[in-house]
N, C-alpha and C positions, 0 to 999 in steps of 0.2 A: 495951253498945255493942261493935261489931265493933272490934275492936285490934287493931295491927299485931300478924302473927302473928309468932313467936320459932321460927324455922326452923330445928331440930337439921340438921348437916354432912349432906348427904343420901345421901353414902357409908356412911354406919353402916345406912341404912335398907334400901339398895339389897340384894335377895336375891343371893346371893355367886352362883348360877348367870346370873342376870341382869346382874352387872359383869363375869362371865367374857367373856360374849357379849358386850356392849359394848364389851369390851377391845380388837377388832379393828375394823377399818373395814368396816361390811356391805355386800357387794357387792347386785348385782339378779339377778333371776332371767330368764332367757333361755333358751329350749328347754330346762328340764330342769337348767341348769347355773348355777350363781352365779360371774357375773362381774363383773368392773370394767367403768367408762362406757369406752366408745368413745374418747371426749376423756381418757381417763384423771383426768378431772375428780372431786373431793368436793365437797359440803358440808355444812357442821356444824350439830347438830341441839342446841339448849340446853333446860335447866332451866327453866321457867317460871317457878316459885316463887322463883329463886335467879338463876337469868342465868348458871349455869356450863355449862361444854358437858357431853354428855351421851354424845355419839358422833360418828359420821362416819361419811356417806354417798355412797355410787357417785353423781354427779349425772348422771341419761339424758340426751338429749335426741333431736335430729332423728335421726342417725344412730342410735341404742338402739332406739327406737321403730319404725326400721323393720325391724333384726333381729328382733325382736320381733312384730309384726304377720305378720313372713314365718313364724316358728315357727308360730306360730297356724295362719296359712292350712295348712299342711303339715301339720301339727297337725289340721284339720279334716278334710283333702280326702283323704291319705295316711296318715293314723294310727291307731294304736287306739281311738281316743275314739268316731270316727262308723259301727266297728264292732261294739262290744259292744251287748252285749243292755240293753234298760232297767233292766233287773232287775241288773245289775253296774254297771252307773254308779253307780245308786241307794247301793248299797253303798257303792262307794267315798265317795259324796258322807256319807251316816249315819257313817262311820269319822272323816270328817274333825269333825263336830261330838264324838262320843267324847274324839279327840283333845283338842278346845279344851279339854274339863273335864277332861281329866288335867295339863294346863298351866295350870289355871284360876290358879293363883296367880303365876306366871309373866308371864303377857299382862295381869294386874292389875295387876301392878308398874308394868310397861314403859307401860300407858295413865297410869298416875297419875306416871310420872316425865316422860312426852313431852307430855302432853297438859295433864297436872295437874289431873284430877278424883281426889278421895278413892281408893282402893284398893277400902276397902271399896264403895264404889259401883260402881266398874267390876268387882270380881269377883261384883255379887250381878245390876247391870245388864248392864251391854255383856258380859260373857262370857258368862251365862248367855243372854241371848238371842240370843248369836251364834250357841252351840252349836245350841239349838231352831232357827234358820233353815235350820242344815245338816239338821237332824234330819227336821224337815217337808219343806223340799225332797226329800231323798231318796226321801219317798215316791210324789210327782209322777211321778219318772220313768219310771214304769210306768203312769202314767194319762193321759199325754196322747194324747188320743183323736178323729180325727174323725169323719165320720158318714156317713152313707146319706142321699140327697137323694132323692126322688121328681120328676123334672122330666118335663114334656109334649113338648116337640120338636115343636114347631107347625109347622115347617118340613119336618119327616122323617114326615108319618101313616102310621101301621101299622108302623113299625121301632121293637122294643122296645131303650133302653137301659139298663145301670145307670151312676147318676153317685156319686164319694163323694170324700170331703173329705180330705186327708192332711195335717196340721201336720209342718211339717219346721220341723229348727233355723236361725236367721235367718242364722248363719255365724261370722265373728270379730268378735268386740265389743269395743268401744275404751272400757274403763270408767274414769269418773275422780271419784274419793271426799272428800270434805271432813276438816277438822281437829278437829273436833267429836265424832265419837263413829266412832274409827278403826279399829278391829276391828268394832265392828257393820256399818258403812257397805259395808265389804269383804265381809261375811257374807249381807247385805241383796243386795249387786251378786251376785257371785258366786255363791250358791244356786240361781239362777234360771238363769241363764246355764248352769249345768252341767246341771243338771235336765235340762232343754232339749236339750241336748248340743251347745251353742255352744264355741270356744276364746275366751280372752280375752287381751288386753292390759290391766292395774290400773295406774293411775298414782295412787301413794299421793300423799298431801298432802306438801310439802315440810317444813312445821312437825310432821307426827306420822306419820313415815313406819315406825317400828319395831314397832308390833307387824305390822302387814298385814306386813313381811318374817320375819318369827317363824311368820305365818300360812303365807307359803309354803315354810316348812321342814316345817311339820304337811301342807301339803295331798302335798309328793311321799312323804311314810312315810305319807300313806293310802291311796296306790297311784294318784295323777293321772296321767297318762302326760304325757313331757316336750313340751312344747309347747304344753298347753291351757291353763294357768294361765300369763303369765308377769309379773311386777312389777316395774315401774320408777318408783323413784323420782326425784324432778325437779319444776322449776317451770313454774308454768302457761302461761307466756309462752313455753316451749321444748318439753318435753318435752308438757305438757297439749293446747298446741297443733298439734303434729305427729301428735300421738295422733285430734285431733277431725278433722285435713284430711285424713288419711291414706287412700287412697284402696284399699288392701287391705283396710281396715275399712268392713264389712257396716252395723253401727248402732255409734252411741254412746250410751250410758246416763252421764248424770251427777246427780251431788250436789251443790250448791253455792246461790253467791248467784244471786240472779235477774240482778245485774249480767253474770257471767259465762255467765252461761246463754246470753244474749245472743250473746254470741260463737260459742258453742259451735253454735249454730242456724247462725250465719251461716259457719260454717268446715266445718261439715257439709254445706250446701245446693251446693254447689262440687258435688257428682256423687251428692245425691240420698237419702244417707244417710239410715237409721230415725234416729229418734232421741228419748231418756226423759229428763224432767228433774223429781227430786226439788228446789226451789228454796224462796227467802227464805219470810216469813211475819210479819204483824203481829196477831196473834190475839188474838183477845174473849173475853173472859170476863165473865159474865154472873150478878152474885147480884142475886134476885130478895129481898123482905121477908120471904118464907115460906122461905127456906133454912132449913138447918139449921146453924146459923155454928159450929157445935162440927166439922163436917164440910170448909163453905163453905172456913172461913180455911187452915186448915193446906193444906185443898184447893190455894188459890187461891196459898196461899204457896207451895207446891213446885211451881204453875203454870209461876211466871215466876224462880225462882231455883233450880230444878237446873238441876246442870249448870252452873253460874254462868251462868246463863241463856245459854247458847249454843246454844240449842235454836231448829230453824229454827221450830216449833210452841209454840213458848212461849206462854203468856196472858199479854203483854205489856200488853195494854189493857182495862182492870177497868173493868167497867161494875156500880155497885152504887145500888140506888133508895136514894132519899133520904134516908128515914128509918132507914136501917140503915147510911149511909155513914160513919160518922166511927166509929161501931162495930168495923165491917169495916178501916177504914183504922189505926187503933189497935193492931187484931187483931193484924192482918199484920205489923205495924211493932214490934210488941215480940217477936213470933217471929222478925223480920229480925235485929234486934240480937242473939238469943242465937247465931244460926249463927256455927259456930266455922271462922274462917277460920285455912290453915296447912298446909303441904304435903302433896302426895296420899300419901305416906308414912309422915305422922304418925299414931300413933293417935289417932282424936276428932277429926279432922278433916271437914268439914261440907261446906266449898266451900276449893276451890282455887283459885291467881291465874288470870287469863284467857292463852287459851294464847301470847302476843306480847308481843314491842311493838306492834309494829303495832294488835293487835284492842286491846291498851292505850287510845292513842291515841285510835284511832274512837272506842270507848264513853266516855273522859273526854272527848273535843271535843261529844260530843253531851247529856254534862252542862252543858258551860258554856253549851251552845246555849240548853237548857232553862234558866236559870240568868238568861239575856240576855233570854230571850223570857217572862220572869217567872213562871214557873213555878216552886214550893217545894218543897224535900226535905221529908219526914218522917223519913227517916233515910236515913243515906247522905249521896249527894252528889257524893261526889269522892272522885279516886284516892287510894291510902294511899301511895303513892313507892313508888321502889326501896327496898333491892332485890324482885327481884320484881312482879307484873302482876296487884297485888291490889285488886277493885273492890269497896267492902261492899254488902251489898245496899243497893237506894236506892228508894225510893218518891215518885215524882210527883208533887203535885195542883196545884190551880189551873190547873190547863193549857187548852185550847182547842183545838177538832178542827183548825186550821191548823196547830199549833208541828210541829217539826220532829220531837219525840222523839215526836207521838203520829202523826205519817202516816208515817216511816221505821222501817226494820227496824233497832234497834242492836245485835244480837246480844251485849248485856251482862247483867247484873242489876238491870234497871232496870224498874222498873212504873209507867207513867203511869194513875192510877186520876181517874174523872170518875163524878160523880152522875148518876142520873138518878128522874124523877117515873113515871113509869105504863110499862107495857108496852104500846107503842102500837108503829104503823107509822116515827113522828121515831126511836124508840131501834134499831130493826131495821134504819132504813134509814144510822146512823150506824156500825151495830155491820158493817154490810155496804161500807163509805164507806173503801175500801182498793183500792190496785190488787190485793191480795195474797189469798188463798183457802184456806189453806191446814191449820189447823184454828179451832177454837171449845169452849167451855165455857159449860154452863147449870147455875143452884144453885138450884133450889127445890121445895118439899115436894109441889107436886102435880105429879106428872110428867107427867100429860096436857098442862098447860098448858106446861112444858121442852120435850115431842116437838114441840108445835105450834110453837114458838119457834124450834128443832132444824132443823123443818122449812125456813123460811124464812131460814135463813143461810146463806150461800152459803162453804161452806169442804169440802172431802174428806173431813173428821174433825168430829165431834162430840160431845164427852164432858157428859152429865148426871150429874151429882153426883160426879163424878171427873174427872180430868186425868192425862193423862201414860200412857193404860192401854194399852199396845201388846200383839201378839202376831204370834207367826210367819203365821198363818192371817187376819187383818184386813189389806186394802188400805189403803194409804196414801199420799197426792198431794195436788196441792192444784186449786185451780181460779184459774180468771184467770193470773195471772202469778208464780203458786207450782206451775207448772209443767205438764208434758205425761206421759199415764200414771200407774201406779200401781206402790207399790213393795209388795212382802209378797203373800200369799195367791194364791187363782189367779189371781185379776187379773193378777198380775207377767207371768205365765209369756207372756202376749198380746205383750210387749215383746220376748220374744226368738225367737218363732215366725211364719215365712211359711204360708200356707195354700194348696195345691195341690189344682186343681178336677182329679179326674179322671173322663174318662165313656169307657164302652164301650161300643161296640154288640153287643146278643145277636144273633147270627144275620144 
């Protein structure tokens, strides 16, 4: 059974380079220079596991944001950024991933102490695949390319033209990243944006703002020129939203919940803004009787409980046919209990508390919901108390496509699993029965019959016989109201490029 975990003083744990740096108050980045907010304002950034403060932060807001956007523009219009060759951006962008893995152990600290996933997870996940997103983007930079049109000119007979297509960069981008996975999310925005040869404004998360400011100490020693990167930290209600209305800002790219997304549409639509939104997700996951449950379970277990399930793609909702269900739910549920919960510091540490109170709260109010609307733990349940924001894993059933925990997004550890009889159009069209799009999972031994399956769910992503399989080079978004655009692969690069028709007349 998951037990309160016994949280060694997390000063012993912390790498003595990583308390040095915390030891000050970290300012933000503005054209090149790390300053204090505007307002001369902080604020404090705590322990998850433990509820002790951790640091102190510059807090941006109206006034940062638009020092800040002005860098950018200047930055774009006047700078060196939108006159180097592709082939030197590229560079600097591959230096900056180099960098992350020379800091690999650093930026792992700093996610497992701000954010409170395992160490080891974050330096084998989110650093490693930060680096590859800079790595791949670098290459980009030299390839984007438009084309040669052949048009008729019905209007003009007998005058030859050539017409051809020029992608320019979209301009300055107002990116704003979630608390969930804080150095990727910034690697993921960022990559693309430079590639591209965009300037940015990052407005890191308020709850896990330290490493993305770590990151822009890496990005000016990889040779950024001051003003195209710059990072402000601050809250969404101030600094998030001054960054989305801001009216020097080209497009906004964001991360977050679909609640906020909303907003983010709505404060952008003010003077016409592009704008990308990686958003929520209540994802399917799908074991058929022919899986392979040696694969299926552990599969489906790290579906919906990395990351203590704070994953916008999680396979939160387990659809497992009939005769294999209590098997599968068993499975899962004795693999639940050994995960070892216990600070991201600790060695042997499995899952760490969820990153608030706040996120606290939601995910326990939306146990008691399920709890009210008669729905049964298998394991799990309920929060473990202070100190600390620790949920164990918790598993579902009895539930009904109404309850609240199986049509909402609870961004916890929590898996509401439902039976089902035959693979027909009822279970397709229940597995599809979300406002949300965003990925999906199939487990079974004949994969013709998974791609046909594949085929007909309506989600951005869909993993057969695996979960959770990302790469720098695979797009990822969701459909419906898990958002607009694609994040990763060339797809992304669409989000931060205009397209310029030009034609000449020969002669």
């Amino acid at each position: 059974m998951n037990a309160r975990p016994n949280i060694v003083a997390p000063q012993v744990l912390v790498p003595p380079e990583v308390r040095q740096w915390l030891s000050t108050a970290r300012p933000m980045l503005i054209d090149g220079k790390w300053v204090k907010a505007q307002s001369g304002k902080t604020f404090e950034v705590f322990d998850p596991a433990t509820g002790d403060l951790i640091a102190t932060v510059a807090e941006g807001d109206k006034a940062d944001i638009d020092l800040a956007v002005k860098a950018a523009r200047r930055a774009f219009e006047t700078g060196p950024w939108s006159r180097m060759t592709p082939s030197e951006r590229g560079r600097i962008i591959h230096r900056i991933g180099d960098l992350i893995l020379e800091n690999a152990d650093e930026l792992a600290a700093l996610e497992a102490l701000d954010n409170g996933k395992p160490k080891a997870v974050a330096k084998a996940a989110d650093v490693t695949l930060s680096a590859d997103m800079f790595h791949y983007m670098s290459g980009w930079a030299t390839k984007i390319e438009g084309k040669t049109i052949p048009i008729s000119a019905l209007a003009a007979p007998g005058i030859e033209f050539v017409s051809i297509t020029r992608p320019e960069a979209i301009g300055v981008v107002g990116q704003i990243i979630p608390w969930n996975f804080p150095l990727l999310m910034a690697a993921w925005k960022l990559g693309p944006a430079l590639a591209t040869g965009c300037t940015v404004v990052l407005k890191v998360a308020e709850e896990t703002p330290l490493s993305g400011l770590r990151l822009g100490e890496l990005l000016l020693e990889a040779g950024v020129p001051a003003g195209v990167v710059n990072i402000v930290p601050g809250f969404g209600e101030t600094a998030g939203a001054a960054l989305a209305a801001h009216p020097g800002v080209d497009k906004v790219a964001f991360t977050g919940s679909t609640e906020v997304g909303r907003l983010i549409v709505q404060a952008a639509s003010r003077d016409l803004k592009k704008v990308s939104l990686e958003l929520g997700g209540k994802s399917p996951n799908i074991i058929l009787d022919d899986a392979d449950l040696a694969l299926a379970i552990p599969g489906a277990t790290a579906a919906i409980f990395f990351n203590h399930g704070q994953c916008c793609n999680a396979g939160s909702r387990l659809y497992v046919q009939k005769s294999i269900f209590d098997q599968v739910v068993d499975g899962i549920a004795a693999q639940a209990k050994t995960i070892k919960l216990g600070h991201g510091l600790q060695a042997g540490t499995e899952m760490g508390p969820l990153v608030s109170r706040v996120q606290y709260e939601r995910v326990t109010g939306y146990l008691a919901s399920g709890r009210k609307e008669g729905a049964r733990a298998v394991c799990g349940g309920e929060g473990l108390g202070g100190p600390g924001y620790f949920v164990p894993p918790t598993i579902l059933v009895d539930t009904n496509p109404n309850m609240q925990v199986v049509r909402e997004e609870i961004f916890g550890p929590v898996l509401v699993a439902t039976p089902f009889d035959e693979v027909d159009d009822a279970l397709i069209a229940e597995a599809n029965n979300s406002i949300y799009g965003l990925a999906a999972g199939v487990w079974s031994g004949n994969t013709g019959r998974a791609h046909k399956i594949a085929n007909k769910l309506r989600a951005g992503t869909v993993w057969i016989n695996c979960y959770h399989v990302f790469d720098a080079a695979l797009p990822f978004g969701g459909y419906k109201q898990s958002g607009w655009g694609r994040e990763m692969g060339q797809a992304v690069l669409s989000n931060y490029l205009e397209t310029k028709a030009i034609t000449t007349r020969l002669g």
